[in-house]
Backbone as ProteinMPNN parsed JSONL, in Angstrom:
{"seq_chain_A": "XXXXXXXXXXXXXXXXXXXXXXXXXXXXXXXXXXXXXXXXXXXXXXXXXXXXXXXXXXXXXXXXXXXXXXXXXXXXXXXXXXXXXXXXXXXXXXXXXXXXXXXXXXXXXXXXXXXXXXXXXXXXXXXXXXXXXXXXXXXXXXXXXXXXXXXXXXXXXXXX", "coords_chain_A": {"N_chain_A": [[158.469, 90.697, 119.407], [155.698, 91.983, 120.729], [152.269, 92.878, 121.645], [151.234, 94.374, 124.31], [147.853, 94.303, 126.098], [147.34, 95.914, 128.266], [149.276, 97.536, 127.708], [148.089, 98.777, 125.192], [145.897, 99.714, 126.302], [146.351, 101.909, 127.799], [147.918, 103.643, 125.92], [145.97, 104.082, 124.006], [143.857, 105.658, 126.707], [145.9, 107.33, 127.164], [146.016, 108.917, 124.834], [143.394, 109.557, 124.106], [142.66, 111.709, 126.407], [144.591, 113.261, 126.6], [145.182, 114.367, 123.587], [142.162, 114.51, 122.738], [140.537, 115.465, 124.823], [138.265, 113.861, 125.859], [135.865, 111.707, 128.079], [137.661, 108.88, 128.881], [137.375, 105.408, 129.504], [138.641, 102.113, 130.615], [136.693, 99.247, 129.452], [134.758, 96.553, 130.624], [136.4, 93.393, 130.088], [134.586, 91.489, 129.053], [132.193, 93.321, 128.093], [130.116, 94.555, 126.216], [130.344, 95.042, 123.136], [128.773, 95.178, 120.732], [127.399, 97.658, 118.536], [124.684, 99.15, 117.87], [123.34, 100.238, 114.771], [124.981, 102.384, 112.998], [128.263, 102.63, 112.638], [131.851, 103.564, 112.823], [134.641, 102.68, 110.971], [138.205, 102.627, 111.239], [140.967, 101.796, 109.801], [144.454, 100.986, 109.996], [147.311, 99.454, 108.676], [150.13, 97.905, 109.206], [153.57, 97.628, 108.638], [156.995, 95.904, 107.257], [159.579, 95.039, 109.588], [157.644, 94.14, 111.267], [154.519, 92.841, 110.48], [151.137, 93.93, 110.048], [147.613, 95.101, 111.167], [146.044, 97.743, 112.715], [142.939, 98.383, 114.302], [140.259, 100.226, 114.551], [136.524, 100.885, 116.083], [133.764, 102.723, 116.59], [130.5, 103.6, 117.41], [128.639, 105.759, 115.661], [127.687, 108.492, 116.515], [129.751, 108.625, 118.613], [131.428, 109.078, 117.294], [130.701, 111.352, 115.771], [131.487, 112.84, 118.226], [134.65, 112.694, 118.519], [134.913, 113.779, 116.349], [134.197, 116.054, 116.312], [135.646, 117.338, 119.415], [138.457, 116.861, 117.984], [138.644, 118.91, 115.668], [137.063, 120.72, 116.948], [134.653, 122.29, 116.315], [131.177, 122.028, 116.205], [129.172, 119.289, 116.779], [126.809, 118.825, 115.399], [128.001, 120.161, 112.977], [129.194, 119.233, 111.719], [130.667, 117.292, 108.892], [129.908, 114.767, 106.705], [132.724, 113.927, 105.591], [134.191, 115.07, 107.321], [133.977, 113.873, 109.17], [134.967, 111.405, 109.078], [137.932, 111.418, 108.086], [138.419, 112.192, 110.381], [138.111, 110.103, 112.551], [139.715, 108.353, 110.837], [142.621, 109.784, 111.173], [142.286, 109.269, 113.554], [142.356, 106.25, 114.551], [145.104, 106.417, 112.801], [147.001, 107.676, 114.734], [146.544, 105.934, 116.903], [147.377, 103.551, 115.401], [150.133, 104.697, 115.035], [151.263, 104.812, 117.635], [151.223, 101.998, 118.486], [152.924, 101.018, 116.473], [155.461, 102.261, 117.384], [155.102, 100.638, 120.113], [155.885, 98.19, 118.946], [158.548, 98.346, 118.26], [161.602, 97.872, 115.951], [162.14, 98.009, 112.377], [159.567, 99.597, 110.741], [156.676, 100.578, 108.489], [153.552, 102.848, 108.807], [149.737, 103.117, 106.784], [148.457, 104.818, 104.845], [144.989, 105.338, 106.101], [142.642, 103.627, 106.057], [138.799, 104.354, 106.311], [135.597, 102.901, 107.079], [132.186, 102.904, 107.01], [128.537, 102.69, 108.16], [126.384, 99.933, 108.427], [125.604, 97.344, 110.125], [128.014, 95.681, 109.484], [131.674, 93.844, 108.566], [134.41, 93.818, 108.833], [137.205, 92.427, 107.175], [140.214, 91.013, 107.299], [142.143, 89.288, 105.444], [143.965, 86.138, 106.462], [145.328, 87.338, 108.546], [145.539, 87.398, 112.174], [143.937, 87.94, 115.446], [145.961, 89.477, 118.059], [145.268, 91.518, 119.969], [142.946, 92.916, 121.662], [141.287, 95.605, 122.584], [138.888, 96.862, 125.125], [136.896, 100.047, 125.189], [134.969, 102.606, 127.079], [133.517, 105.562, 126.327], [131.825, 108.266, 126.984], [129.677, 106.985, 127.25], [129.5, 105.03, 125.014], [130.705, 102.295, 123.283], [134.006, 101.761, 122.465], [136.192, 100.065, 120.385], [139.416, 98.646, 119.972], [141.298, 96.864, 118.363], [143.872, 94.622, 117.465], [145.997, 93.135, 114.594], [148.029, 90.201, 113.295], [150.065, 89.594, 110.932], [148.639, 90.483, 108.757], [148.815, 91.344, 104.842], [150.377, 94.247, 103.055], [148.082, 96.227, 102.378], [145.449, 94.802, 102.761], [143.335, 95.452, 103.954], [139.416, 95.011, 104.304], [136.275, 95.764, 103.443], [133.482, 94.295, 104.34], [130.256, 93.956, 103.741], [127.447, 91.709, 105.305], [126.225, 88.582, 103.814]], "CA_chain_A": [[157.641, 91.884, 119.333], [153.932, 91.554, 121.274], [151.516, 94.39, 122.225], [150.389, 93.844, 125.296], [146.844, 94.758, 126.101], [147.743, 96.905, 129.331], [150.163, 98.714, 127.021], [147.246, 99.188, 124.331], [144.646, 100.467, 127.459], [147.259, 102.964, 128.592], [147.929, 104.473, 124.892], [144.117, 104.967, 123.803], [143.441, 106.558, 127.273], [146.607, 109.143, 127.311], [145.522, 109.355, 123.406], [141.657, 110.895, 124.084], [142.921, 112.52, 127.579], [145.6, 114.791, 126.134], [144.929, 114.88, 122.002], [140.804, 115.036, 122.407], [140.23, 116.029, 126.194], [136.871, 113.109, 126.174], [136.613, 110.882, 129.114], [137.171, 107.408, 128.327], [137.729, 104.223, 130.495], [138.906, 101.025, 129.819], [135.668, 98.58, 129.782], [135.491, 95.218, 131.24], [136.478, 92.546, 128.801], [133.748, 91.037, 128.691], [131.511, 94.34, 127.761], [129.058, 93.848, 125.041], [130.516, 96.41, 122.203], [127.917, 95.236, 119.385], [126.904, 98.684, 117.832], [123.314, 99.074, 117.154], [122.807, 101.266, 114.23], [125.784, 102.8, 112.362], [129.292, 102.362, 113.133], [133.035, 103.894, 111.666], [135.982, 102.128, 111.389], [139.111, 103.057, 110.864], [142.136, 101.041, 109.885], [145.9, 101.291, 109.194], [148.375, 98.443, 108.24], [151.464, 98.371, 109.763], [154.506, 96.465, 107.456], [158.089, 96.388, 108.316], [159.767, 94.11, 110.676], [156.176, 92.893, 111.429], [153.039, 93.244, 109.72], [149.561, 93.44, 110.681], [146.936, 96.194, 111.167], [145.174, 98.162, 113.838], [141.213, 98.331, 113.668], [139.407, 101.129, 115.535], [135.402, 100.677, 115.529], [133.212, 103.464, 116.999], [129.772, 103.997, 116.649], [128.651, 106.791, 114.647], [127.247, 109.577, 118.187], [130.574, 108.805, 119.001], [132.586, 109.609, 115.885], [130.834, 112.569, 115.476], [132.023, 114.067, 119.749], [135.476, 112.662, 118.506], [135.634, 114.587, 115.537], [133.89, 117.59, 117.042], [136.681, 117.226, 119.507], [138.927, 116.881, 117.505], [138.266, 119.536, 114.97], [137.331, 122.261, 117.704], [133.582, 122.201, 115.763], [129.987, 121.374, 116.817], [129.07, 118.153, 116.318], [125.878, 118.556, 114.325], [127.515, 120.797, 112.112], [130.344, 118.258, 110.981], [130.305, 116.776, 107.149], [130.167, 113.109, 106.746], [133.984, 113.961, 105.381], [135.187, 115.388, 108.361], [134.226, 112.413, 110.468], [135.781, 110.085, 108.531], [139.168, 112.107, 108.235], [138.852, 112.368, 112.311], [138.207, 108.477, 112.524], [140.933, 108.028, 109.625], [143.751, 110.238, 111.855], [142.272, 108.489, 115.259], [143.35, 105.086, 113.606], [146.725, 106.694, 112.71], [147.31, 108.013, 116.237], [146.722, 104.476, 117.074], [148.503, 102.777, 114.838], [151.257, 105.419, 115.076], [151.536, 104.16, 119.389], [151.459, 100.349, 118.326], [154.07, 100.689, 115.979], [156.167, 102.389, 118.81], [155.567, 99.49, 121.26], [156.324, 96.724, 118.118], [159.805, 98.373, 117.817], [161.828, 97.638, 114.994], [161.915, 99.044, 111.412], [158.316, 99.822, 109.928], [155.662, 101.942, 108.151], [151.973, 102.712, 108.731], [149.866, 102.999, 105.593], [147.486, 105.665, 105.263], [143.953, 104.848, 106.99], [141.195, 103.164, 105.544], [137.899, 104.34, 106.683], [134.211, 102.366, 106.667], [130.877, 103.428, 108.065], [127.668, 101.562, 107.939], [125.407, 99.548, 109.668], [126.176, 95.952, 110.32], [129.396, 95.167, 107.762], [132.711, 93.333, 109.019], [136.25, 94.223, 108.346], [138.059, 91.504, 106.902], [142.114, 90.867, 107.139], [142.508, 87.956, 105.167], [145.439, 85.694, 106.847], [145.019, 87.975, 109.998], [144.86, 86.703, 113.175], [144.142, 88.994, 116.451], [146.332, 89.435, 118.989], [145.13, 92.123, 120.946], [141.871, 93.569, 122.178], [141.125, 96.839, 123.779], [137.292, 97.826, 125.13], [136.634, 101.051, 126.329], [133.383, 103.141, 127.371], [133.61, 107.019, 126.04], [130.733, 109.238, 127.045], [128.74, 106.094, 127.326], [129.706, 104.767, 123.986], [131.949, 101.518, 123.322], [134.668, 102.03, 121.198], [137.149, 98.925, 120.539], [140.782, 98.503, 119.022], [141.937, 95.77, 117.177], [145.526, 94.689, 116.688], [145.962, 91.764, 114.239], [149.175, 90.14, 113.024], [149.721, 88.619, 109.597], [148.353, 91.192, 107.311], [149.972, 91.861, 103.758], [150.089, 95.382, 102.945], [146.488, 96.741, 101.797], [144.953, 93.971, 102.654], [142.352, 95.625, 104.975], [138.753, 94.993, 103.13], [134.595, 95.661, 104.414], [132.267, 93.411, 103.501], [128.402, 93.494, 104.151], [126.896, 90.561, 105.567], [125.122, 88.176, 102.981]], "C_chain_A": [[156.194, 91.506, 119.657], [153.47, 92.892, 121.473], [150.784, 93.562, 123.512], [148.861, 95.154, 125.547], [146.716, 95.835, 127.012], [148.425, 98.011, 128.562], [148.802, 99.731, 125.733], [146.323, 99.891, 125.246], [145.321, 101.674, 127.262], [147.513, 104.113, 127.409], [146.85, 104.595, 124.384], [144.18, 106.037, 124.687], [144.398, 107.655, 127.167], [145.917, 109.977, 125.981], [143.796, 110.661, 123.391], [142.156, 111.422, 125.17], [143.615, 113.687, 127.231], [145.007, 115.224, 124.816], [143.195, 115.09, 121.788], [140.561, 115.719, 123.293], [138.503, 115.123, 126.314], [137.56, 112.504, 127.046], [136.421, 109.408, 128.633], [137.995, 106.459, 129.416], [137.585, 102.762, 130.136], [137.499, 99.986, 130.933], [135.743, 97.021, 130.125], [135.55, 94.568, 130.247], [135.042, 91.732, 128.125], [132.58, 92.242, 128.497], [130.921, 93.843, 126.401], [129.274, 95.294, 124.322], [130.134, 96.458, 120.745], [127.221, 96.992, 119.51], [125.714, 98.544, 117.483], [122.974, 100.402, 116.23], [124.278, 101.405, 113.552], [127.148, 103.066, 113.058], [130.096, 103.308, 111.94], [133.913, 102.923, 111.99], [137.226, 102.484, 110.815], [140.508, 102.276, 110.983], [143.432, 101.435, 109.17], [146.726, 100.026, 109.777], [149.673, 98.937, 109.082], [152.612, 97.357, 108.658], [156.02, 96.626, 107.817], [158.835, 94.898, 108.515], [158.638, 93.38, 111.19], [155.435, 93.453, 111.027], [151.823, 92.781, 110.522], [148.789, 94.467, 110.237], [146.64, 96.483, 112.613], [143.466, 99.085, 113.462], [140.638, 99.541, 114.828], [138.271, 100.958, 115.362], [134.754, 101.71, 116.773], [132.014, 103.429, 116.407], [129.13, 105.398, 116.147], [128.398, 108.302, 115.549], [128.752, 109.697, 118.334], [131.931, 109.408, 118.11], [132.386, 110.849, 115.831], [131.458, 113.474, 116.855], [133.543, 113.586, 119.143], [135.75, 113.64, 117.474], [135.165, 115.871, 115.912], [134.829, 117.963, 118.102], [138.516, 117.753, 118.945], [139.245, 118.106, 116.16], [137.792, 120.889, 115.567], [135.702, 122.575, 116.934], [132.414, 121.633, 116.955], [129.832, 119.931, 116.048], [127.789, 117.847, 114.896], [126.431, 119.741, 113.215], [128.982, 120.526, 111.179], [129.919, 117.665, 109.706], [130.483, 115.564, 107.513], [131.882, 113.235, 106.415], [134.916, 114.162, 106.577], [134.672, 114.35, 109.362], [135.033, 111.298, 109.93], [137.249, 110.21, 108.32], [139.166, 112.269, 110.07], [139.169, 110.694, 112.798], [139.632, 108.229, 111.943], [142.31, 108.325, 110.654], [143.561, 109.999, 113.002], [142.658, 107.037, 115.002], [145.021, 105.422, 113.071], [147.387, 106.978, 114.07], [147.604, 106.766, 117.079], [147.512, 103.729, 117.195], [150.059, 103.253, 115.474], [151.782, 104.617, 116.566], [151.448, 102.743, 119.204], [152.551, 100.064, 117.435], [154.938, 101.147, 117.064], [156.477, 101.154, 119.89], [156.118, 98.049, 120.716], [158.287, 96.994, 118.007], [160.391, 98.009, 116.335], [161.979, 98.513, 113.551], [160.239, 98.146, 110.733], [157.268, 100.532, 109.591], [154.292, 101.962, 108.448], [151.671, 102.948, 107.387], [148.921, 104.288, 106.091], [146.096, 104.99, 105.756], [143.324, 104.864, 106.06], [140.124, 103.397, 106.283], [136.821, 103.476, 106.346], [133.133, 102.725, 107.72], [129.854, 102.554, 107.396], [126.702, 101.074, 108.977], [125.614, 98.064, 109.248], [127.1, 95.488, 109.225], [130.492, 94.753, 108.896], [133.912, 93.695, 108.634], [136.91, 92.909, 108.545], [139.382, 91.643, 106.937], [142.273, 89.605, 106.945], [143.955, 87.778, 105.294], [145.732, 86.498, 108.286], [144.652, 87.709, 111.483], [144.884, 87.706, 114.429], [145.048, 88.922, 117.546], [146.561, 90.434, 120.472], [144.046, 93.041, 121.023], [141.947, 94.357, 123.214], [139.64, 97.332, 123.417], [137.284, 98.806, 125.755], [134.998, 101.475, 126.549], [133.964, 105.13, 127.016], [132.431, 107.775, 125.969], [129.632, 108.367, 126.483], [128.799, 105.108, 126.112], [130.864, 103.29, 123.84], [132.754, 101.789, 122.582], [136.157, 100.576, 121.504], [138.356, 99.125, 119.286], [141.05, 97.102, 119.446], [143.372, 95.321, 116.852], [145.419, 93.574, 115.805], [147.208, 91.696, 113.716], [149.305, 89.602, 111.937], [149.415, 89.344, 108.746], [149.459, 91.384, 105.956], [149.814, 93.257, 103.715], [148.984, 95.308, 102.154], [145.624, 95.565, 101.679], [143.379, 94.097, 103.447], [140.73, 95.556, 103.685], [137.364, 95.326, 104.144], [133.722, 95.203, 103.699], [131.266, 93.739, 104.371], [128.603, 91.991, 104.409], [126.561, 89.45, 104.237], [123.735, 88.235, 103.377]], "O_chain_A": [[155.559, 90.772, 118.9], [154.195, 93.887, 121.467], [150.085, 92.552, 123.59], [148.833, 96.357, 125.288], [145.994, 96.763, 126.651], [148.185, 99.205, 128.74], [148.723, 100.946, 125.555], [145.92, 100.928, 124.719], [144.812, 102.5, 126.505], [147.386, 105.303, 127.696], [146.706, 105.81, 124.247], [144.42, 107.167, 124.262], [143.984, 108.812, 127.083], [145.465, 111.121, 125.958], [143.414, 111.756, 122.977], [142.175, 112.516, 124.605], [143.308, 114.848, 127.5], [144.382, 116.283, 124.77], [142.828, 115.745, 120.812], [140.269, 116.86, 122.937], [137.586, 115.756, 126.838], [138.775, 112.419, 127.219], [135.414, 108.882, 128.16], [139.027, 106.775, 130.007], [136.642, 102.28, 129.507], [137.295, 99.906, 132.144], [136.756, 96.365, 129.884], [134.839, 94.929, 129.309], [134.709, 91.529, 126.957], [131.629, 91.728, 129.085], [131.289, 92.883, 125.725], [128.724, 96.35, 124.635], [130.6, 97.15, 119.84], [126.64, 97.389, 120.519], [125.552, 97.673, 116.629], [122.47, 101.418, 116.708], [124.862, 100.321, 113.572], [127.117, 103.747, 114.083], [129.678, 103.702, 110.851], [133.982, 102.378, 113.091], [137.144, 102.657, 109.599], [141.089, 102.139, 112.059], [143.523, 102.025, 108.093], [146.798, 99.674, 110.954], [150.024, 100.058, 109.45], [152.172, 96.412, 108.004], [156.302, 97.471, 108.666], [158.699, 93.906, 107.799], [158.668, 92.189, 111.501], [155.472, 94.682, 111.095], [151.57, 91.825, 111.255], [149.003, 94.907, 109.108], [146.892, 95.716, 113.543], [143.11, 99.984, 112.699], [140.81, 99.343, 116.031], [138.203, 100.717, 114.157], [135.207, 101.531, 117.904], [131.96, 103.281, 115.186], [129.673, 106.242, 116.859], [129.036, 109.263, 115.118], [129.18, 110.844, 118.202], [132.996, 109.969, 118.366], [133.328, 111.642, 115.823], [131.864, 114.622, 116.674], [134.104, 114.664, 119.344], [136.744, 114.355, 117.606], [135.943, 116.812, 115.757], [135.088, 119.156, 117.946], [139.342, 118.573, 119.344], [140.39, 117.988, 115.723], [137.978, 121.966, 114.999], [135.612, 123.776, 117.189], [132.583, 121.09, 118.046], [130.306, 119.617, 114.956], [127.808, 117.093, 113.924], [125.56, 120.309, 112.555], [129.585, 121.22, 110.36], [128.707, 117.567, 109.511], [131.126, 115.239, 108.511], [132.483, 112.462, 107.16], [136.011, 113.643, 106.796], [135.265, 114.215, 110.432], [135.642, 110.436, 110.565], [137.893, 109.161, 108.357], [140.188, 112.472, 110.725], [140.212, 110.246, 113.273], [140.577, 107.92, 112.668], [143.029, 107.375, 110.962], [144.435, 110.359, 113.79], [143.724, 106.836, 115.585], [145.92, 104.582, 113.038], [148.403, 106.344, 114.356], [148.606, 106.579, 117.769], [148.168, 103.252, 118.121], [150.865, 102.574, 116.109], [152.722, 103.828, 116.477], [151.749, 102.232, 120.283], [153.138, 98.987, 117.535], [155.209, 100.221, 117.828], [157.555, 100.79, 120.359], [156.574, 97.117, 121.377], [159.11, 96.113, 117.758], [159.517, 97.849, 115.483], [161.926, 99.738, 113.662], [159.905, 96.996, 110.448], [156.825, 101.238, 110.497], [153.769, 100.856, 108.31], [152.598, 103.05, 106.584], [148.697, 104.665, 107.241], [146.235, 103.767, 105.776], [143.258, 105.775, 105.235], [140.161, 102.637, 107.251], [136.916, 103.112, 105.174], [133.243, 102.8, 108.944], [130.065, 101.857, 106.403], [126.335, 101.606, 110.025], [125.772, 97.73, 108.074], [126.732, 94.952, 108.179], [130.341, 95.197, 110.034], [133.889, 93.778, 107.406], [137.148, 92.359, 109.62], [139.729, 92.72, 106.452], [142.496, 88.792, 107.842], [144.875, 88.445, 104.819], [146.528, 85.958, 109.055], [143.493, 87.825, 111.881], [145.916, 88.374, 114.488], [144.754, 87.903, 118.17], [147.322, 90.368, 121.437], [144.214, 94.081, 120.385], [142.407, 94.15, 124.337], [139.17, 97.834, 122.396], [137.625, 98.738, 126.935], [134.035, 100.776, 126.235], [134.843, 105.665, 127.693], [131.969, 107.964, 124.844], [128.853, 108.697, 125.589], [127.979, 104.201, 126.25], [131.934, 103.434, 124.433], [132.209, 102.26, 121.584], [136.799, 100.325, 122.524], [138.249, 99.568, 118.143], [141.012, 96.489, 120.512], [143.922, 95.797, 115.859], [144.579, 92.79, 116.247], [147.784, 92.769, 113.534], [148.372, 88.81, 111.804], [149.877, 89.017, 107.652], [150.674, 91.533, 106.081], [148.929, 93.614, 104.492], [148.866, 94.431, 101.298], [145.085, 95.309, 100.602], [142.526, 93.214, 103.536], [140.828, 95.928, 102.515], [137.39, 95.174, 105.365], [133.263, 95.609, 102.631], [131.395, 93.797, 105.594], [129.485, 91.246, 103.981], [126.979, 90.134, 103.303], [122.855, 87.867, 102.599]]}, "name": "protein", "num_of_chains": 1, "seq": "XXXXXXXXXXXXXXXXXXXXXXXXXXXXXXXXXXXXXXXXXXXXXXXXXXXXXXXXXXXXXXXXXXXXXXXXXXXXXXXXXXXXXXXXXXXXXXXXXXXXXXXXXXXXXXXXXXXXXXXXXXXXXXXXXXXXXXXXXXXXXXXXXXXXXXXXXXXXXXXX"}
């Protein structure tokens, strides 16, 4: 069971093309998708036949056109709740299409959200095995696969 990264491009873009209608395009690998300023992230576990997670990270301009989007709303007139429930079920959507390509028997968990300004998402015992950059209405937004997780193991730490 692998995800390949072509397979992960291909399910983001149908993902915002059909279920948001934003334009998004897969960015070169080497793209510089440090966030300056306030970020979301949104994660869900996968467990099963194989375990891991999948990490979504957007920064915050962009969370709010996804959940405005998403939600059929203006953007400035979204709650901090309803971005984080749009993030939360764009991380399940995700997940949901990476469990699909892992096969097998297994569950997602519900989504962990975090927002912020410079903090890390830990998966202790987690190792990555698949990166996806895109560009969305100028914006980077990156997914995450990692393999190894236990269930609820997803965590966000601040810096020191």
């Amino acid at each position: 069971m692998t995800i390949q990264t072509l397979d992960l491009n291909a399910a983001v873009c149908g993902l915002f093309t059909s279920m948001l209608a934003l334009p998004i395009s897969v960015a070169d690998e080497f793209a510089d998708t440090e966030v300056h300023g306030a970020s979301v992230t949104g994660v869900i576990s996968i467990s099963g036949d194989w375990n891991g997670a999948v990490v979504v990270t957007v920064p915050m301009p962009l969370a709010r056109q996804i959940s405005a989007a998403m939600f059929a709303l203006d953007a400035d007139a979204l709650t901090e709740a309803e971005v984080q429930d749009a993030i939360g079920e764009l991380a399940n959507m995700v997940g949901g299409a990476t469990k699909a390509m892992l096969g097998g028997s297994s569950s997602v968990s519900l989504p962990s959200v975090t927002e912020g300004v410079r903090y890390r998402v830990s998966i202790p015992g987690a190792r990555e095995i698949a990166n996806a950059r895109f560009d969305c209405s100028g914006y980077p937004l990156c997914v995450s696969v990692v393999q190894g997780a236990s269930k609820g193991s997803a965590n966000a730490k601040r810096p020191a």
